[in-house]
KEGUDREN-741870 format. One record per residue (C-alpha): x, y, z; residue number from 1. Coordinates in nm, 3 decimals. Layout:
// KEGUDREN-741870
VEXKOL; X; Y; Z; NUM
...
***
This chain:
// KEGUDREN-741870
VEXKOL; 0.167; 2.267; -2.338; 1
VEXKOL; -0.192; 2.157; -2.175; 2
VEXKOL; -0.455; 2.381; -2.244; 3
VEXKOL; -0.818; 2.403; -2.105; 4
VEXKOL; -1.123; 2.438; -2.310; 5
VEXKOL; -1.489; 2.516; -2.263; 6
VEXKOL; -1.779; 2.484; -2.557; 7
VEXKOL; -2.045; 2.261; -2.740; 8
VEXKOL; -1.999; 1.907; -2.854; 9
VEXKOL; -2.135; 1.794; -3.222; 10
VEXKOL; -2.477; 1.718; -3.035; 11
VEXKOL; -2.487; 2.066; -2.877; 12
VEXKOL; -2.450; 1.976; -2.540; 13
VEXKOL; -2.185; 2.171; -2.364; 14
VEXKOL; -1.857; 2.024; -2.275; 15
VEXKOL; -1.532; 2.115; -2.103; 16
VEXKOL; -1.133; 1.929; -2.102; 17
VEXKOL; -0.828; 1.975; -2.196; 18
VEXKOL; -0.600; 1.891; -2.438; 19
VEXKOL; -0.214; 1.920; -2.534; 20
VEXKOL; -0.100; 2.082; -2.823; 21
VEXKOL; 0.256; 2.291; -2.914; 22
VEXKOL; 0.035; 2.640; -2.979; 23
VEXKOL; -0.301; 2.767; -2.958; 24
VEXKOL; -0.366; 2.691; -3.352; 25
VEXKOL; -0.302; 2.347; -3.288; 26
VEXKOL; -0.563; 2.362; -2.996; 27
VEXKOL; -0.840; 2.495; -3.240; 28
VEXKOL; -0.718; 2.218; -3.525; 29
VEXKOL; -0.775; 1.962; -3.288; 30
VEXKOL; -1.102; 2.065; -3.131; 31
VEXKOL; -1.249; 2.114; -3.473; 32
VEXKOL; -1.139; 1.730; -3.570; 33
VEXKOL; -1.391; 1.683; -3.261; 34
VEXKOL; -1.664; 1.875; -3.383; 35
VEXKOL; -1.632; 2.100; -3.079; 36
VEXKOL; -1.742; 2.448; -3.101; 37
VEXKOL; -1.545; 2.583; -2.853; 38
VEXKOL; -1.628; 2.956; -2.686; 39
VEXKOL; -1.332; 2.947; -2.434; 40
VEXKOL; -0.906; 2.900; -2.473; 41
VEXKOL; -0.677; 2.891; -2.241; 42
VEXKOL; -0.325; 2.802; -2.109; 43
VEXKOL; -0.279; 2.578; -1.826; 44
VEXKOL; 0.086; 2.527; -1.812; 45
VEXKOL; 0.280; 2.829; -1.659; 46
VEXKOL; 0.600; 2.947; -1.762; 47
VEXKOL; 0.894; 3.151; -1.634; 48
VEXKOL; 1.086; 3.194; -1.937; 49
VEXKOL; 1.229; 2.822; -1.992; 50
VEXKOL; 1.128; 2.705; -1.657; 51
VEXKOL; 0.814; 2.520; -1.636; 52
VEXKOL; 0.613; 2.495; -1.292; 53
VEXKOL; 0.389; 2.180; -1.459; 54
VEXKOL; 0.521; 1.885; -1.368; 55
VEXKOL; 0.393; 1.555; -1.413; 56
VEXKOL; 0.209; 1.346; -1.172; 57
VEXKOL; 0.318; 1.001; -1.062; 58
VEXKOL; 0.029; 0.756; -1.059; 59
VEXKOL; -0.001; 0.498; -0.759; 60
VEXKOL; 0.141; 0.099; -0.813; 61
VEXKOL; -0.210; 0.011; -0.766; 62
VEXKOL; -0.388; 0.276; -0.957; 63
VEXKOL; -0.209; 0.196; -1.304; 64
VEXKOL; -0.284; -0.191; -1.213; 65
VEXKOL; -0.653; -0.131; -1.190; 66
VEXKOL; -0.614; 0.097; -1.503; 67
VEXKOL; -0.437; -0.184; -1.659; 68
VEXKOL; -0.663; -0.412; -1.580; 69
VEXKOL; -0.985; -0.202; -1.699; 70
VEXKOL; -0.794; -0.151; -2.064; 71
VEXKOL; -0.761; -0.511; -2.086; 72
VEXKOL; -1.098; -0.638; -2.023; 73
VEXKOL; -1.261; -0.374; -2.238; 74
VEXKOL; -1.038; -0.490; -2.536; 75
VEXKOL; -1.114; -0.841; -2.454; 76
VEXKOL; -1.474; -0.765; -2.504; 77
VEXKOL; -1.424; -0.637; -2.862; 78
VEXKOL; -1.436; -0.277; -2.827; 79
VEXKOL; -1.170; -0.024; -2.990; 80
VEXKOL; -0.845; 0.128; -2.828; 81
VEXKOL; -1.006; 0.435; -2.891; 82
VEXKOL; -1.330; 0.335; -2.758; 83
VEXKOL; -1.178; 0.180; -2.433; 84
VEXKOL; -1.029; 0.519; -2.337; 85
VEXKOL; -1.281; 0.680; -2.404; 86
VEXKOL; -1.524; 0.509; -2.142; 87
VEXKOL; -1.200; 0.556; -1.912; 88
VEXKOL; -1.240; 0.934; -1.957; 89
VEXKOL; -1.616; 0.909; -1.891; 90
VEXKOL; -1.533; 0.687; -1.572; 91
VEXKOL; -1.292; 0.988; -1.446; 92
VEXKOL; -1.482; 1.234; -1.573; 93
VEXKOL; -1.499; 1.381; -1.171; 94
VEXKOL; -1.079; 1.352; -1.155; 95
VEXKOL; -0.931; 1.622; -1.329; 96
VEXKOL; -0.567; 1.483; -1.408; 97
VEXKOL; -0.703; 1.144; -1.478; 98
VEXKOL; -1.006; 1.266; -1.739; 99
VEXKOL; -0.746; 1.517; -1.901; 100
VEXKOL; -0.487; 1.252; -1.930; 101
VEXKOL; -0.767; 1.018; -2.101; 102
VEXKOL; -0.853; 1.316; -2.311; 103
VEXKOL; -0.502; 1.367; -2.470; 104
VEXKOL; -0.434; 0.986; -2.504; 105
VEXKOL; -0.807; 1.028; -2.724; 106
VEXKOL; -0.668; 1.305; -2.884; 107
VEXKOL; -0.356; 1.155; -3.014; 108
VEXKOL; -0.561; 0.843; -3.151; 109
VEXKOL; -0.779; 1.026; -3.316; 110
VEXKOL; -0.461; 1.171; -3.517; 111
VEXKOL; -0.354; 0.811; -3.604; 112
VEXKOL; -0.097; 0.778; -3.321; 113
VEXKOL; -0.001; 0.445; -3.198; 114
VEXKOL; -0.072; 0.385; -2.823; 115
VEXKOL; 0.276; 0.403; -2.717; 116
VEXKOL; 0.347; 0.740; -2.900; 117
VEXKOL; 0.018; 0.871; -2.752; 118
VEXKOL; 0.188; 0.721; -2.351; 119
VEXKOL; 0.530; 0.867; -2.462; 120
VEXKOL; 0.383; 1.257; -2.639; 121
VEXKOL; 0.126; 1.265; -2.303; 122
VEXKOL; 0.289; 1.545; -2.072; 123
VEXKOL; 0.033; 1.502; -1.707; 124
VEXKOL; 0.111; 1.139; -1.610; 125
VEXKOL; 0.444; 0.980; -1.552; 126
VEXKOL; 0.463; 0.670; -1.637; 127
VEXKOL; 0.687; 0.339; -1.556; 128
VEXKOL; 0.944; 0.306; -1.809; 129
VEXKOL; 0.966; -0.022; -1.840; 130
VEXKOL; 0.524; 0.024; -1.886; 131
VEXKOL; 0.513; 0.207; -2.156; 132
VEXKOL; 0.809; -0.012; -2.354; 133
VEXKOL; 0.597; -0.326; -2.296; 134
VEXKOL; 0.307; -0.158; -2.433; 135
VEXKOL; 0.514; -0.062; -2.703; 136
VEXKOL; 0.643; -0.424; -2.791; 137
VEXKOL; 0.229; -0.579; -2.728; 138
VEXKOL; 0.108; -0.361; -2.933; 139
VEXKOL; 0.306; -0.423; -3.250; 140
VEXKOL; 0.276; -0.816; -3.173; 141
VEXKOL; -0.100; -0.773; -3.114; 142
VEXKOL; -0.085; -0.915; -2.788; 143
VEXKOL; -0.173; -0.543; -2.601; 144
VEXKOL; -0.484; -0.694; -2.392; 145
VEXKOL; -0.306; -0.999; -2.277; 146
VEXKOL; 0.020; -0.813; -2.195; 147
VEXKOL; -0.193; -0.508; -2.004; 148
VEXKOL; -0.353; -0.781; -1.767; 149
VEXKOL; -0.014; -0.954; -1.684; 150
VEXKOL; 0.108; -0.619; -1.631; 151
VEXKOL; -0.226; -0.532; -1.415; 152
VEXKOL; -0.083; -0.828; -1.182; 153
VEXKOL; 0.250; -0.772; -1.185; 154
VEXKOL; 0.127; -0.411; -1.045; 155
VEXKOL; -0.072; -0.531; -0.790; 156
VEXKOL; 0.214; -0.752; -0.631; 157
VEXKOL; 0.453; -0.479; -0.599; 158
VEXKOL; 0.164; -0.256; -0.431; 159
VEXKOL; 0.147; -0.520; -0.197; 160
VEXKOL; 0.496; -0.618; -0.124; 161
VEXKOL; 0.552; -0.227; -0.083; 162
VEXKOL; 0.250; -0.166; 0.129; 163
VEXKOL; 0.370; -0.493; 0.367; 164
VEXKOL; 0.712; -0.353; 0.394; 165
VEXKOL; 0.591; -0.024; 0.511; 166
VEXKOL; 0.353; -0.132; 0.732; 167
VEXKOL; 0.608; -0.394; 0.901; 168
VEXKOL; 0.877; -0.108; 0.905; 169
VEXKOL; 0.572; 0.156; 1.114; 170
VEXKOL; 0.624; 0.010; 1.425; 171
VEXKOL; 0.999; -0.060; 1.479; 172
VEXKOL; 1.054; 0.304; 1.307; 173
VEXKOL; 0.878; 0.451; 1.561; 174
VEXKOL; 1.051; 0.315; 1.833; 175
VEXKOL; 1.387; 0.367; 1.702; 176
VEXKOL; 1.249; 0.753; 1.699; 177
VEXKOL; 1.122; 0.798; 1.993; 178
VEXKOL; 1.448; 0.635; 2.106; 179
VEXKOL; 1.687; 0.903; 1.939; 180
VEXKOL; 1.479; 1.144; 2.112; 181
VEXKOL; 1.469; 0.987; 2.484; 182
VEXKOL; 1.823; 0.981; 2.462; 183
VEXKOL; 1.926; 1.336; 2.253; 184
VEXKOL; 1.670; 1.481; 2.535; 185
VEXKOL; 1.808; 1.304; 2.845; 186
VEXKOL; 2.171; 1.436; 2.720; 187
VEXKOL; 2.081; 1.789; 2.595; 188
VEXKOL; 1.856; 1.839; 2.906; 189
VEXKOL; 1.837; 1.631; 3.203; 190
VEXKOL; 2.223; 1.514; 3.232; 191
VEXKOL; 2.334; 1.936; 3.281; 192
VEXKOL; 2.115; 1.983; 3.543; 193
VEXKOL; 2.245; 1.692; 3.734; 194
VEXKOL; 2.601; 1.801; 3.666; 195
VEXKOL; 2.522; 2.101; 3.813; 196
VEXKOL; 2.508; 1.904; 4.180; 197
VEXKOL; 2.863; 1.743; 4.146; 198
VEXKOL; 3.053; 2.046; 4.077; 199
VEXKOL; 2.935; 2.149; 4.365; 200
VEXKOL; 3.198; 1.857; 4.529; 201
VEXKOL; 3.549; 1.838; 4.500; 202
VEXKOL; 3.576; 1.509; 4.378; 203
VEXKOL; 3.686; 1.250; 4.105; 204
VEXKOL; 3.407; 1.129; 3.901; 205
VEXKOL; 3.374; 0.795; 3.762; 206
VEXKOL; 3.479; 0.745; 3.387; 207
VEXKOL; 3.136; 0.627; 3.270; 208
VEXKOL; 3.025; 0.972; 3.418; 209
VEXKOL; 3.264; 1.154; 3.255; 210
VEXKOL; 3.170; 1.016; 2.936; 211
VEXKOL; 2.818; 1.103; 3.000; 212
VEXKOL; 2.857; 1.404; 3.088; 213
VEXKOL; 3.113; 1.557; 2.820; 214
VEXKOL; 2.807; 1.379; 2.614; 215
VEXKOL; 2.575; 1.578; 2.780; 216
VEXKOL; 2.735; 1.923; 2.711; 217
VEXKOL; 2.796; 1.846; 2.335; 218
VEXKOL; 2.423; 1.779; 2.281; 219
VEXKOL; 2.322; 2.082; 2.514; 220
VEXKOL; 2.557; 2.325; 2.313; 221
VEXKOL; 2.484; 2.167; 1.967; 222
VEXKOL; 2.185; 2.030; 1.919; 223
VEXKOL; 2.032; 2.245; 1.697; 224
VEXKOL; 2.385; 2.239; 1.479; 225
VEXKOL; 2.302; 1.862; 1.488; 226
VEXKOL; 1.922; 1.856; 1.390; 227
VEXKOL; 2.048; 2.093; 1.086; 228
VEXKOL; 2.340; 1.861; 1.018; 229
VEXKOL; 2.101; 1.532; 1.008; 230
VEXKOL; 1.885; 1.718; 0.770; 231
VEXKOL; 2.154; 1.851; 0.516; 232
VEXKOL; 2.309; 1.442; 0.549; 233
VEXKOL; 1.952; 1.274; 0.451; 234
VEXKOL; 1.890; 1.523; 0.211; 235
VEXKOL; 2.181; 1.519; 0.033; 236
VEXKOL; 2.201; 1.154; 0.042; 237
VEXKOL; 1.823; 1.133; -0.122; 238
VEXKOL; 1.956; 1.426; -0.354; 239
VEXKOL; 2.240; 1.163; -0.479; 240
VEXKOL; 2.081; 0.850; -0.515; 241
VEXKOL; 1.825; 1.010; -0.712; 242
VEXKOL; 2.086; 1.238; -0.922; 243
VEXKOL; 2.440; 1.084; -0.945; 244
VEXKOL; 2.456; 0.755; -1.113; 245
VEXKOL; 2.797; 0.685; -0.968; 246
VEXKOL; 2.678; 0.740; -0.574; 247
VEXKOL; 2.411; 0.511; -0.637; 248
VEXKOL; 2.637; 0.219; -0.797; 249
VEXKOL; 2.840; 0.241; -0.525; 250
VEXKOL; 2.594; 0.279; -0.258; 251
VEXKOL; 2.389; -0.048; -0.398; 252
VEXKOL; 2.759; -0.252; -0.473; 253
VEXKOL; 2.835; -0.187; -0.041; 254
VEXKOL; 2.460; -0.286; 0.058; 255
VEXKOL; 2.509; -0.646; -0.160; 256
VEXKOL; 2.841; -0.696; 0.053; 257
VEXKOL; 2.633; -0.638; 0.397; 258
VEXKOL; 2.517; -0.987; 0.529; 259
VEXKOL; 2.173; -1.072; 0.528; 260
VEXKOL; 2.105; -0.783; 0.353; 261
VEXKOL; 2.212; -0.873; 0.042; 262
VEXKOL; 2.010; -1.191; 0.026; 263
VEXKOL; 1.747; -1.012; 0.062; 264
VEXKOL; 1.803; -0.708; -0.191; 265
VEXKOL; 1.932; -0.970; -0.458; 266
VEXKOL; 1.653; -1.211; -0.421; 267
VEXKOL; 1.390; -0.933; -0.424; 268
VEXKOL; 1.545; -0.829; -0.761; 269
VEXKOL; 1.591; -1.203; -0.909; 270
VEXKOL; 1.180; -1.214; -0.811; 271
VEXKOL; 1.095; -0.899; -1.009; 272
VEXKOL; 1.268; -0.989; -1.322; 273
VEXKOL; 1.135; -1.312; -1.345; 274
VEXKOL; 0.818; -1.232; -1.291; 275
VEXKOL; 0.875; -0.950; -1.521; 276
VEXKOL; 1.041; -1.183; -1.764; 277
VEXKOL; 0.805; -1.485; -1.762; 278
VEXKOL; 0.531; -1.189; -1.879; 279
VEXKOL; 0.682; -1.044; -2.183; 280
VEXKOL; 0.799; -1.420; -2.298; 281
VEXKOL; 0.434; -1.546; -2.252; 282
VEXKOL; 0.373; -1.286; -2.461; 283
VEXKOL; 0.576; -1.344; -2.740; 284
VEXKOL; 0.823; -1.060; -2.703; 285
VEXKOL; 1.186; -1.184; -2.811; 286
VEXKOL; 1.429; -1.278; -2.539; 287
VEXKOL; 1.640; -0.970; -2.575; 288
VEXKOL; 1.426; -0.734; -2.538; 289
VEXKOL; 1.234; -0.889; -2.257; 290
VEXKOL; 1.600; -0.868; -2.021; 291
VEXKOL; 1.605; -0.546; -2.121; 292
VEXKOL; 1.299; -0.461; -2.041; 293
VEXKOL; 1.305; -0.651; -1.705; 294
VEXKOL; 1.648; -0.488; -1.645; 295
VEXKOL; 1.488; -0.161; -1.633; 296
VEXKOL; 1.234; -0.205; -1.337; 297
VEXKOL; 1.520; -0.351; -1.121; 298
VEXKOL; 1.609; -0.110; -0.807; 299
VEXKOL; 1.980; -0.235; -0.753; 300
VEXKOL; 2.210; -0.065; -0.995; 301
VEXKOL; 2.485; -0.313; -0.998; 302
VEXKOL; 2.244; -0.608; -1.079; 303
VEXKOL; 2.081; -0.421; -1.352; 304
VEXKOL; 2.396; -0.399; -1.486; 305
VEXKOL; 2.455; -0.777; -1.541; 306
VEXKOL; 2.115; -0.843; -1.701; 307
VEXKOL; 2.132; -0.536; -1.934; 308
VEXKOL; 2.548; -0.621; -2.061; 309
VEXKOL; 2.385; -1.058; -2.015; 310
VEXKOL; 2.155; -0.866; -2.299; 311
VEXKOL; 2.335; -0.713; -2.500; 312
VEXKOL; 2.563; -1.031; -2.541; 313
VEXKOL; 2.270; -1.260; -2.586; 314
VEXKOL; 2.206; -1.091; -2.919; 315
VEXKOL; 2.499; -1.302; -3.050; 316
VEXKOL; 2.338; -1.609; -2.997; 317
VEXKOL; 2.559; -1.668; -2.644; 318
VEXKOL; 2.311; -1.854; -2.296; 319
VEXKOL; 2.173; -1.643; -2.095; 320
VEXKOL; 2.285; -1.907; -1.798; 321
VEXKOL; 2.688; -1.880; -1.924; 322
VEXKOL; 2.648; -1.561; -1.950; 323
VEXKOL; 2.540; -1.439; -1.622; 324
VEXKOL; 2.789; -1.766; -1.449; 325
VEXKOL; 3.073; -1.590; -1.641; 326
VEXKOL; 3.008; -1.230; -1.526; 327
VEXKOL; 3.271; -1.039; -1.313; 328
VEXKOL; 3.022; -0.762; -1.190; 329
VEXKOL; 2.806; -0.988; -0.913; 330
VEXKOL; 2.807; -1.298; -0.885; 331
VEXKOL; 2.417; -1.425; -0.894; 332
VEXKOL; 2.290; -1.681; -0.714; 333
VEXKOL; 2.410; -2.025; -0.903; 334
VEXKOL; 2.031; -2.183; -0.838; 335
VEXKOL; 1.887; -1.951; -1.040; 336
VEXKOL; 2.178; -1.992; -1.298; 337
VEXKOL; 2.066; -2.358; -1.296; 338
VEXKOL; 1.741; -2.294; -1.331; 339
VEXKOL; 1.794; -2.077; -1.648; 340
VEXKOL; 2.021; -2.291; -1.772; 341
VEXKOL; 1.710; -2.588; -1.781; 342
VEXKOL; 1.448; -2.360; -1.911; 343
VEXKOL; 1.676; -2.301; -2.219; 344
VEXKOL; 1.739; -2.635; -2.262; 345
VEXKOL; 1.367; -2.768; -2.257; 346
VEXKOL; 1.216; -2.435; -2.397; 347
VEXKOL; 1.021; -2.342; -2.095; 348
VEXKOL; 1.218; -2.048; -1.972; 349
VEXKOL; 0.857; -1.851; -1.935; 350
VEXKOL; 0.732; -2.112; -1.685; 351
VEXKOL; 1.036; -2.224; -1.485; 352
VEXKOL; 1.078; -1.800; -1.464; 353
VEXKOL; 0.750; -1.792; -1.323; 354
VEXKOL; 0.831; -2.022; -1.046; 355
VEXKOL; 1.144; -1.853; -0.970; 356
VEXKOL; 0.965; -1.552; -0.893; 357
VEXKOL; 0.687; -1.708; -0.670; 358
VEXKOL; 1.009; -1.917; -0.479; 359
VEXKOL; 1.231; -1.601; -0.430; 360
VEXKOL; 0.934; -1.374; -0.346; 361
VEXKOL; 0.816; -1.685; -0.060; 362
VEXKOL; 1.184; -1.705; 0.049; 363
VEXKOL; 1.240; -1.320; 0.033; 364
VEXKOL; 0.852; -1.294; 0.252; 365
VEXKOL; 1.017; -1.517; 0.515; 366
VEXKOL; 1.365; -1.375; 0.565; 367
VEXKOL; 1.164; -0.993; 0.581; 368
VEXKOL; 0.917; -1.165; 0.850; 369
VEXKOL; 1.205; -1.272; 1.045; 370
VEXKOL; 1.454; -0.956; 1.002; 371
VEXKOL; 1.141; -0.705; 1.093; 372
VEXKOL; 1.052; -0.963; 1.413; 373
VEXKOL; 1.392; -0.888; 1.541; 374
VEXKOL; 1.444; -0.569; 1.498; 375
VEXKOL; 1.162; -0.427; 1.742; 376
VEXKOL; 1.327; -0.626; 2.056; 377
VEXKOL; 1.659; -0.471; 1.924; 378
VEXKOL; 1.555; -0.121; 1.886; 379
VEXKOL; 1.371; -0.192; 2.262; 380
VEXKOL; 1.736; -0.318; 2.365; 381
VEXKOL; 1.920; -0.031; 2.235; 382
VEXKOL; 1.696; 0.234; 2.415; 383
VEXKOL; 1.730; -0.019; 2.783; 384
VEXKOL; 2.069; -0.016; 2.738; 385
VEXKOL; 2.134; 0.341; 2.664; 386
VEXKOL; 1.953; 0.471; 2.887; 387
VEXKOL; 2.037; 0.199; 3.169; 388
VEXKOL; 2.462; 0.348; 3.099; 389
VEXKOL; 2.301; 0.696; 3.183; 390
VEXKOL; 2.074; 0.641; 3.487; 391
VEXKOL; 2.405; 0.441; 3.616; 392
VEXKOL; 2.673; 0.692; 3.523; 393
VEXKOL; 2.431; 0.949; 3.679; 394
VEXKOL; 2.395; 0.766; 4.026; 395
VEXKOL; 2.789; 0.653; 4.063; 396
VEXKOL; 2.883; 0.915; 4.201; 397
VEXKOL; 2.595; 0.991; 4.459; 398
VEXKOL; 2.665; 0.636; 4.520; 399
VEXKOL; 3.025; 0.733; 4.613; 400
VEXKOL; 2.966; 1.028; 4.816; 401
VEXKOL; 2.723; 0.832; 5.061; 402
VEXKOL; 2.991; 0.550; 5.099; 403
VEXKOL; 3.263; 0.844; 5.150; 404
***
C-alpha cells in the first residue's frame, strides 16, 4: 500500500513523500530509519474490499530512456545507486508519481534491497519486463551502468520508430475516416430522399440502383445498430488480444501469412531482438538468457515462440542457427539464419547482431515508406470510386426517363 507523509527531516527542515509499506507500523519503522519526525500518516491507496482503484502508471518509451540514461551517467561518475536516485527524486521533486516512485526505490535500498527487488516490490510505475530482468542480470555481473545506457538507446529507437509510424499512419487514417463517413452519410441520408422521386414512376430501375438503394435503406434503418456493433467488434477484439493468449497466437500466425505484411511484422521483430540481443551479449550476460530476454520484448506471439523453445534447447549445448533452421513453428528468414550461423562460428554474434538490426530496421524503414506512400492514393481511390457507383446509380434512371 502507498502511503503519504508530512514532517521534519534530521536537519529540521520540513519534508513531505510517500512511501510503500504492508501497514502503518511499517510506515513509522521506515520513516524513523530516515530520521524523519513525521506529524502526519496517511493512506493513499483506496480499497473496496479486495478491489484496488490504484493502479500503476505506464511510463513513456522515451521517458524511461532518458531515465536510463541519467542512472547511467551518474554511476559512471562514481556516485552510489543510492545516491543516483536520490538526485533523481530531487530532479522530480515537482512530479508527484515520479518523486514518490524515486522515494520507494530509496526506501528499499536503504533496507539492503538489490535494485531489481526494489523495480520488482515498487507498486506506482510499471515497468518493461524484459527492463527490469536486464537490470536484474547487470547488476549481479556489475555491468548495471553500461547495460542502463544500451538500454537508454535501445529506448529511444523504439520511441522513434513508434512516433514515425504514427505520424505516417495520421494522414491516410484520416482519410479513410472521413471516407466511411461520406459514404455511411450519403447512404443513410441523401440516397432516401432521392428514392423518394422514383417511386413516384412506374418504372424498372437499373440494377446498380437497386443495389444502392436497398444499401441506402439498410444504413437509414440501422445505423445506429451499426455504430454500436463497430464498437462492441473493436472492443472486444482489443479486449482479446490483450486477454486471451490463444486469440492473439492465432491472430499474429494469419497476419505472417498476409503478403507484404509479414515481411514487414517479421523483420521488425528480427530488428528488435538483435538489437536487444547484441546489448545483453556486449554485456556479458550468457546466451540463454539474453534470447530469453530478447524473446520477451517481441510483439508477434508466434515468433516469440521460436526464440523462447530456440532457448530453452540451446541450454543443451545445440546452435542457435540449427535450431531456429529446424523449427516447425515459422520459418525465419534463412539470411539471418546465415548470419547467426557465422557469428557463432567466429565468436562475434554481438556485432554481426548489431548489424542485423541496423539492416532489418533500414529495410523494414523502406518497405513502411513505400506501403504508407500508397495507401493515401488508395484510400483517395476507394472514396472516388464509391462514391462515383452512387452519383451514377443515382442519375441512371433520370437518365432513362428523359430518353423515355
Amino acid at each position: 500500500m502507498l502511503y503519504s507523509y508530512q514532517g521534519f527531516d534530521s536537519n529540521g527542515f520540513k519534508t513531505k513523500g510517500k512511501i510503500e509499506a504492508i501497514s502503518l507500523e511499517e510506515v513509522k519503522l521506515k520513516l524513523k530509519a530516515k530520521s524523519i519526525l513525521y506529524t502526519d500518516i496517511k493512506e493513499e491507496t483506496l480499497n473496496f474490499g479486495k478491489i484496488s482503484l490504484k493502479r500503476k502508471k505506464t511510463l513513456p518509451l522515451l521517458s524511461l530512456s532518458n531515465l536510463s540514461r541519467d542512472l547511467s551517467i551518474y554511476l559512471n561518475s562514481g556516485l552510489t545507486l543510492i545516491s543516483s536516485i536520490n538526485l533523481l527524486k530531487q530532479r522530480y521533486k515537482d512530479n508527484k508519481t515520479m518523486h514518490s516512485f524515486f522515494e520507494t526505490i530509496s526506501t528499499y535500498l536503504d533496507e539492503g534491497k538489490s535494485f531489481y527487488d526494489s523495480l520488482e516490490a515498487q507498486k506506482i510505475i510499471k515497468l518493461p519486463d524484459f527492463y527490469k530482468q536486464s537490470i536484474k542480470v547487470s547488476e549481479n555481473g556489475g555491468l548495471l551502468e553500461s547495460v542502463l545506457l544500451e538500454l537508454s538507446v535501445f529506448l529511444k529507437e523504439q520511441d522513434r520508430i513508434r512516433k514515425q509510424v504514427g505520424s505516417a499512419l495520421a494522414y491516410p487514417l484520416f482519410i479513410l475516416f472521413v471516407s466511411f463517413f461520406m459514404v455511411g452519410f450519403m447512404l443513410s441520408f441523401i440516397v432516401p430522399k432521392i428514392t423518394s422521386i422514383f417511386t413516384q414512376f412506374d418504372q424498372e430501375l437499373p440494377k446498380s440502383t437497386q443495389i444502392v438503394i436497398a444499401l441506402g435503406d439498410f444504413f437509414s434503418n440501422n445505423y445506429q445498430f451499426i455504430l454500436v456493433l463497430l464498437f462492441l467488434f473493436i472492443s472486444l477484439f482489443i479486449f482479446l488480444m490483450k486477454k486471451s493468449t490463444k486469440f492473439k497466437y492465432a491472430f499474429d500466425k494469419f497476419i505472417l501469412k498476409v503478403p507484404f505484411f509479414s515481411t514487414m511484422i517479421e523483420q521488425g521483430e528480427l530488428a528488435r531482438f538483435s538489437y536487444m540481443n547484441s546489448i545483453l551479449i556486449k554485456s556479458g550476460v550468457p546466451i540463454v538468457q539474453a534470447i530469453n530476454l530478447s524473446a520477451n520484448i517481441l510483439k508477434n506471439s508466434v515468433i516469440k515462440k521460436v526464440f523462447i523453445e530456440a532457448s530453452n534447447s540451446v541450454v543443451e549445448g545445440k546452435r542457435l542457427s540449427s535450431l531456429l533452421a529446424q523449427n516447425r513453428i515459422y520459418k525465419i528468414d534463412e539470411a539471418f539464419i546465415h548470419s547467426i550461423s557465422i557469428g557463432e562460428d567466429t565468436s562475434r554474434l554481438s556485432e554481426i547482431l548489431n548489424n542485423l538490426a541496423s539492416l532489418y530496421n533500414e529495410s523494414n524503414k523502406d518497405k513502411t515508406d513505400l506501403f504508407l506512400s500508397l495507401l493515401e492514393p488508395v484510400f483517395m481511390l476507394f472514396v472516388g470510386v464509391t462514391i462515383g457507383f452512387i452519383v451514377i446509380a443515382m442519375l441512371l434512371p433520370i437518365f432513362s426517363m428523359n430518353l423515355g
